[in-house]
C-alpha positions in Angstrom: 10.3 -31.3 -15.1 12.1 -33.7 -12.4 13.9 -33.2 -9.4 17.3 -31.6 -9.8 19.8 -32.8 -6.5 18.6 -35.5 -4.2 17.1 -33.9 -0.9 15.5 -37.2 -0.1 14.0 -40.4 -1.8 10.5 -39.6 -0.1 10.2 -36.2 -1.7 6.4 -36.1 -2.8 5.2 -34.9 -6.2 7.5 -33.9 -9.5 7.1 -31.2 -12.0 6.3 -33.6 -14.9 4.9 -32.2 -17.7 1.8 -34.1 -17.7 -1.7 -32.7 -17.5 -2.1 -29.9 -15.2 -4.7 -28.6 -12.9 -5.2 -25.2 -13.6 -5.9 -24.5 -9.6 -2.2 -26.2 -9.1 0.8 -24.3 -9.5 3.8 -26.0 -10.8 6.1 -25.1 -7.8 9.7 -25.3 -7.6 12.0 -25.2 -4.4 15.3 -23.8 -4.6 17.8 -24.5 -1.4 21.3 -25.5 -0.5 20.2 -27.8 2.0 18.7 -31.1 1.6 16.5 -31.1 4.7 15.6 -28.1 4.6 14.1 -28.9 0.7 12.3 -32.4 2.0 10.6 -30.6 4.9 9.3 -27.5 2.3 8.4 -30.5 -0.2 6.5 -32.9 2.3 4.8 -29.6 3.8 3.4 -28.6 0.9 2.0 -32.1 -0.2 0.8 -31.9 2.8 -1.0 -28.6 1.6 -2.4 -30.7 -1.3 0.3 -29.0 -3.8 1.3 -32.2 -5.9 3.6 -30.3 -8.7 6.7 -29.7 -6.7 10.2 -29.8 -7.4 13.4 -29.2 -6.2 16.6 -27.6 -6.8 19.5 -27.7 -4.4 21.5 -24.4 -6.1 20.6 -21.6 -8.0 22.5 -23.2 -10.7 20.6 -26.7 -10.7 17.1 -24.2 -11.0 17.9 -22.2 -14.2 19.3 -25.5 -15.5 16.0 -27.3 -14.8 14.1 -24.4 -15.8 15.8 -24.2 -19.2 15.1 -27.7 -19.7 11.4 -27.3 -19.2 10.0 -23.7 -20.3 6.8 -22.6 -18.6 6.3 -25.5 -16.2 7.4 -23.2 -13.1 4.6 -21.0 -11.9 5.7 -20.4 -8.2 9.3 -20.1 -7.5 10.3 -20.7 -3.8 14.0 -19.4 -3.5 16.6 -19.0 -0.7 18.3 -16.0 -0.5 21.8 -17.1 0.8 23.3 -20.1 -1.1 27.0 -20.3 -2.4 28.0 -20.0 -5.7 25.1 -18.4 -7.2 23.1 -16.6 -4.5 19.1 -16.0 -5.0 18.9 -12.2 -5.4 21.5 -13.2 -8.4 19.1 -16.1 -9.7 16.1 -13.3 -9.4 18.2 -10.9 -11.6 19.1 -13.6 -14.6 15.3 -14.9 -14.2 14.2 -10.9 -14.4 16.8 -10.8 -17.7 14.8 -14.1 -19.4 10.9 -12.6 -18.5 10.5 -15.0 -16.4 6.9 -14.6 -15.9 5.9 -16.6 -12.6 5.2 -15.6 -9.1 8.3 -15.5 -6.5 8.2 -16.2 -2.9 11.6 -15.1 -0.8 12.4 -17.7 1.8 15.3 -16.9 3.9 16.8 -16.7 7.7 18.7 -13.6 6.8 16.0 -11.4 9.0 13.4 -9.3 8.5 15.7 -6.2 7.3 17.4 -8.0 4.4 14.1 -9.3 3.4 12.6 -5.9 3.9 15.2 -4.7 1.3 15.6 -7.3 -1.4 11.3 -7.4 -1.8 12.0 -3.0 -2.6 15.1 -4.3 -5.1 12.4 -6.9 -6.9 9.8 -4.0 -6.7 11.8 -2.3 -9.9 11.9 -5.9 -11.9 9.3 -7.3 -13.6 9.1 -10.2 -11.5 6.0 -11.1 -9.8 6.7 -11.1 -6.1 4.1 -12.8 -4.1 5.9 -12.1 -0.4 8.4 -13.1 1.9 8.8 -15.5 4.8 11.4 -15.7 7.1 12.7 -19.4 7.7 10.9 -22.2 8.9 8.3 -21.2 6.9 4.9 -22.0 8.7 1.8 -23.7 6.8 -0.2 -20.3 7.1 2.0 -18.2 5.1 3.1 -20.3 2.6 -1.0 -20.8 2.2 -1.5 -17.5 2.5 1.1 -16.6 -0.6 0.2 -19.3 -3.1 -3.5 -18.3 -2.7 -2.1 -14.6 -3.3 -1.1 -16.4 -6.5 -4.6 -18.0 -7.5 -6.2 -14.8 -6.7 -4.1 -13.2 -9.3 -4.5 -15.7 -11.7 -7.8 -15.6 -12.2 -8.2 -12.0 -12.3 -5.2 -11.7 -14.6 -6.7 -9.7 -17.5 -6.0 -10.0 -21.1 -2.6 -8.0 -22.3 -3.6 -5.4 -24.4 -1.5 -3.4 -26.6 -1.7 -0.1 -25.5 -0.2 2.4 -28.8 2.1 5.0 -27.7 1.2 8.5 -26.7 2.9 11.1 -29.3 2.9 14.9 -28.4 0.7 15.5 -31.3 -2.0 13.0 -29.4 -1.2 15.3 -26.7 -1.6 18.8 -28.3 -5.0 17.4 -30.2 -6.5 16.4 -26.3 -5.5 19.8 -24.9 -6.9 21.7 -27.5 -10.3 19.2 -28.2 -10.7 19.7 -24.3 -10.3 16.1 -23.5 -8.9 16.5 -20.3 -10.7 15.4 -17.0 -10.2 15.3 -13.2 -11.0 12.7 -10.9 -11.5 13.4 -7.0 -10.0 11.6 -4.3 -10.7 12.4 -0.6 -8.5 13.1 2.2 -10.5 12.7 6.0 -9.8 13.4 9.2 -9.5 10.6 11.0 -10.2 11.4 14.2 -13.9 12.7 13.3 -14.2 11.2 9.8 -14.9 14.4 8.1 -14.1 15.5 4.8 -11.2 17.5 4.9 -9.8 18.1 1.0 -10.3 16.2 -2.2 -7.0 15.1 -4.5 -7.7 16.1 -8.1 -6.1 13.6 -10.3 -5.8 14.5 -14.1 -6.8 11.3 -16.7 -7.6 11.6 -20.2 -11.0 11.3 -21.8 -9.5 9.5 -25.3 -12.2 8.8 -27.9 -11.1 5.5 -29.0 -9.1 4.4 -25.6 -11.1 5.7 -23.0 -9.7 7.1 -20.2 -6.3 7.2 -20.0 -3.8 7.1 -16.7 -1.6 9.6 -16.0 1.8 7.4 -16.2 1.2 6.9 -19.9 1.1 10.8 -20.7 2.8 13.0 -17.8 6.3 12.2 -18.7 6.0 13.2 -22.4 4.0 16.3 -21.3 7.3 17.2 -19.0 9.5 16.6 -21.6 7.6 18.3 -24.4 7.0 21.6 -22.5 3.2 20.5 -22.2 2.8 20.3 -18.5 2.3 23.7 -18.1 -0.9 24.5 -20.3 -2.7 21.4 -18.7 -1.7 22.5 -15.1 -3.0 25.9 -15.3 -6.3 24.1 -17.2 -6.5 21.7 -14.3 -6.0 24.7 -11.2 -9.0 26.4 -13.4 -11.3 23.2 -13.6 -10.6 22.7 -9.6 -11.3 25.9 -8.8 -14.5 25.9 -11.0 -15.2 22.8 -9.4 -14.9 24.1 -6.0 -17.3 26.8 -6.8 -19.5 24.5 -8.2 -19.3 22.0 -4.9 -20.1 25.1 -2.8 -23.2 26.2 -4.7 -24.6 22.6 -3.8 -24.4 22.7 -0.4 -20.7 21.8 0.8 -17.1 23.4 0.7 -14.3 21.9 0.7 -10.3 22.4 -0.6 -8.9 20.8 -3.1 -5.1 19.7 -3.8 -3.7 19.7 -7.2 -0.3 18.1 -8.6 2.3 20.6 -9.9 5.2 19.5 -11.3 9.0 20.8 -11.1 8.9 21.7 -14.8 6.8 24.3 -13.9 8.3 24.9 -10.3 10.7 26.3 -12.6 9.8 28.3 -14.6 10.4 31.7 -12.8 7.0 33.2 -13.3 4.7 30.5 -12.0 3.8 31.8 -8.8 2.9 35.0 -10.7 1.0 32.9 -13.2 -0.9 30.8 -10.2 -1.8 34.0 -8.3 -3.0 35.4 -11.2 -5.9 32.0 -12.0 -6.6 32.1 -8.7 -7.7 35.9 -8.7 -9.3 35.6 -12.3 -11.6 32.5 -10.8 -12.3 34.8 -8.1 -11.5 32.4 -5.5 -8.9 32.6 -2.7 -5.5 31.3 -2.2 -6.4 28.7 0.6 -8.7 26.8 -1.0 -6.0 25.0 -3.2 -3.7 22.8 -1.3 -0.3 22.1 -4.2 1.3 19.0 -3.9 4.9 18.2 -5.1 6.3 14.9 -5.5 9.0 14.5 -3.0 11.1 12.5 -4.9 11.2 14.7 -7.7 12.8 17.7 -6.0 15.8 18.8 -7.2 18.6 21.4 -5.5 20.0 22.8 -8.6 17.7 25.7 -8.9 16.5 28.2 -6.4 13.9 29.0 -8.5 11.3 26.1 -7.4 12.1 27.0 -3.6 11.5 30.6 -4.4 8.1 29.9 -6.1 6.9 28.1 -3.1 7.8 30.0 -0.7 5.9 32.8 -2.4 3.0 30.8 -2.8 2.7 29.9 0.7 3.2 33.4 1.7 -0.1 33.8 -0.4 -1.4 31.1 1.7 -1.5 28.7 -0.8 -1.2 24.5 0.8 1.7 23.1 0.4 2.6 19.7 0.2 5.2 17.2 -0.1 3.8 14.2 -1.4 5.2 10.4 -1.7 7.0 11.6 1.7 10.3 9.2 2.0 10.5 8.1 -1.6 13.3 10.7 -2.4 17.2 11.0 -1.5 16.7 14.8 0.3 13.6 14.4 2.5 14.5 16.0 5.8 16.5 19.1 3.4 13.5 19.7 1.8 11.2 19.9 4.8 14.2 21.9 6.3 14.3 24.2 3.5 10.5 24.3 2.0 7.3 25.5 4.3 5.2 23.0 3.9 2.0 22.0 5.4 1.1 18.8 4.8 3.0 15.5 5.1 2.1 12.6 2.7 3.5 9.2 3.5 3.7 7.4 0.6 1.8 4.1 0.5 5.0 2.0 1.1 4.7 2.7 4.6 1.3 2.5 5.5 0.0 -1.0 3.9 1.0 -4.0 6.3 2.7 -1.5 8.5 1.0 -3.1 11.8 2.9 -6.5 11.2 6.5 -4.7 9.8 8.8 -4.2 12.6 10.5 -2.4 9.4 8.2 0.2 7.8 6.0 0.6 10.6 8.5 3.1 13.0 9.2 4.8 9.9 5.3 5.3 9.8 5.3 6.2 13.0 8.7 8.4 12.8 7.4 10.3 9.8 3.9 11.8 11.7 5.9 12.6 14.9 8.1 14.3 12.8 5.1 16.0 11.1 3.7 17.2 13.8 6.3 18.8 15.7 6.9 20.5 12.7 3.3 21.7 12.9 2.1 20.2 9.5 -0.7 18.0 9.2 0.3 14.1 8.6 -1.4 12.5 5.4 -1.4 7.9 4.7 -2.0 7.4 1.6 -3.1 3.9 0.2 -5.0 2.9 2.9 -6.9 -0.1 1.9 -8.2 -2.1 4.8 -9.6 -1.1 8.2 -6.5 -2.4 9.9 -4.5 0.2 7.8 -7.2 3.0 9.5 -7.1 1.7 12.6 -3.5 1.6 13.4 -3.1 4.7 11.6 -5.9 6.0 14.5 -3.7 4.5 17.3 0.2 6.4 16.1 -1.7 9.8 15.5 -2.4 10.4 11.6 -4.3 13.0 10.8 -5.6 12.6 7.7 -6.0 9.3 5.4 -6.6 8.9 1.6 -7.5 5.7 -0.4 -9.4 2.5 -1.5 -11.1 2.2 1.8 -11.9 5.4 1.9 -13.0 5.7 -2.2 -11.2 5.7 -5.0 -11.0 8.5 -7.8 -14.2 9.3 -8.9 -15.6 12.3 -11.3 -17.2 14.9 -9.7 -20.3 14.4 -10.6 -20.1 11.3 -7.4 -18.4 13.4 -5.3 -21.7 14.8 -3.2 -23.4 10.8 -3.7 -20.0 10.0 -2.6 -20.2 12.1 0.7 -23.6 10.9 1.7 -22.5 7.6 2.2 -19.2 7.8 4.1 -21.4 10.1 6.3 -23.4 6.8 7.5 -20.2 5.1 7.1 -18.1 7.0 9.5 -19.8 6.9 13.2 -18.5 3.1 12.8 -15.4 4.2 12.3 -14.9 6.8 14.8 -15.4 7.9 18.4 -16.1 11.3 18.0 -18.1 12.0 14.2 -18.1 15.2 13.3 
């Protein structure tokens, strides 16, 4: 592949065709303006990048692109061009499978940015980041080794076969249902405050089996209902079981609106907790807020009952839905969960950050207790110490585990955690 447009006779390095260096990324630059291509090019030769080529319009890339299939790996593209602008270039390369990694370059702002990187969330592109222009040597380097780390940890494709709701009915009835247990801890003492019980599939020839390949059809097939009430009587069991070893705790189960409306639930969850022989607060049910609908008073009517009971409430994947503040007006709930959108990087966004920040204010004048999920780096935990979160959930914490590790589990973030905190409890 050659140079499309003429951004300058100097212009190191062209996407040729010849042998390639698996560690080098075929890398091609699409701007409207000529210096603005020489400066990216000669920077990243510079970089020691030697496959690089240009494009001076979204137009001249596809053309180049078309001409020589597979030679792009990193696509550098400006958002505002005229004629064809990048966010449509992204769309027709989303429409071809274009298969590469994607780095925005632009001087539109951080806002526009902000919103284009969410729009390319839905494709299938590969979006490795976004710089604002002139893009500086460190985060250009710090993207395209984004890339390399992918690419060698890119695993094999594998052909998963599709889940029928006869594969379903056999795993409910053969009992191959499990839970997996993710914690929730304070983090102003770093104790153990609930554990998230996250429903996989045991499968005998696939192994275990996420929850996005089976919840759906479960919803649609009038099958979430049977496994919920199995998995609030395996928690509670569990519960029981955690206390006979030596520790309590809660634990928050996922209930979804198919059953949120069915009129009898709350009747129906009453009655498992009373047949366990357990009590009402030591289940905490979350609701996906972007899943909430207002075209039934029933699923408002079995929550509110439920938290009479004093059942735990809460709204989870908090700012993900179209009727947040209604449903916190209309729904007593007592915990907050920010979805991970707005907790990872949120110390460097000018964007996501205040709604961080905005969403536990707002949690805790409401008196609820504020919940991050994905937190995956001690940066994430520490600024989420410094605006006031209460509680925190993910990879740096643990990640799902059977509950069988849960107590193992415990022993270690109890060394972890003076580290961590001021005040251990």
């Amino acid at each position: 592949m050659t140079n499309s447009g003429d951004p300058g006779d100097s212009l190191p390095g062209r996407l040729d065709g010849g042998e390639v260096d698996a560690g080098q990324p075929g890398i091609l630059l699409v701007d409207d303006h000529p210096l603005m291509l020489a400066t990216l090019a000669r920077l990243l030769a510079a970089m020691g990048y030697r496959r690089v080529g240009t494009a001076i319009s979204a137009e001249a890339a596809l053309d180049l692109m078309r001409s020589d299939p597979g030679a792009v790996d990193v696509l550098i593209c400006d958002l505002n061009m005229p004629g064809m602008d990048g966010i449509e270039l992204l769309r027709i390369l989303d429409q071809q499978g274009f298969g590469g990694g994607v780095i925005l370059l632009s001087g539109e702002g951080t806002r526009v940015l902000q919103t284009v990187q969410r729009l390319l969330g839905r494709s299938r592109l590969v979006l490795l980041g976004a710089l604002e222009k002139p893009a500086s040597r460190e985060g250009l380097r710090g993207l395209l080794d984004d890339w390399k780390s992918r690419t060698a940890s890119r695993p094999a494709a594998r052909v998963q076969p599709p889940v029928t709701e006869d594969d379903l009915r056999t795993a409910h009835r053969l009992g191959q249902w499990v839970l997996h247990y993710q914690p929730k801890v304070d983090l102003g003492n770093g104790s153990l405050a609930s554990l998230e019980a996250l429903i996989r599939w045991q499968h005998p020839a696939q192994g275990l089996v996420m929850p996005d390949r089976f919840i759906d059809l479960a919803e649609a097939s009038g099958l979430i209902d049977p496994m919920t009430e199995w998995a609030l009587r395996e928690a509670l069991a569990q519960i029981a079981r955690w206390r006979i070893a030596g520790f309590g705790t809660r634990v928050a189960v996922n209930v979804s609106m198919a059953s949120l409306g069915a009129p009898d639930f709350a009747n129906r969850v009453i009655a498992i907790v009373n047949e366990m022989g357990m009590q009402p607060g030591d289940l905490i049910l979350e609701v996906t807020e972007s899943r909430l609908g207002a075209s039934s008073t029933t699923p408002l009517e079995n929550l509110v009952r439920l938290r009479v009971q004093r059942f735990g409430l809460s709204i989870d994947d908090f700012g993900t839905g179209h009727s947040s503040l209604a449903q916190l007006r209309d729904i007593p709930f007592t915990e907050l969960k920010v979805d991970r959108g707005f907790v990872r990087g949120a110390r460097t966004n000018a964007v996501i950050r205040p709604i961080l920040e905005g969403s536990i204010e707002m949690a805790r004048r409401l008196g609820m207790q504020s919940v991050a999920e994905g937190v995956e780096t001690e940066d994430d935990w520490r600024l989420l110490q410094e605006v006031g979160c209460h509680l925190a959930q993910g990879y740096f914490i643990a990640r799902p585990m059977p509950a069988e590790q849960v107590v193992d589990w415990l022993a270690a973030w109890t060394a972890r955690r003076p580290a961590l905190v001021t005040n251990p409890g």
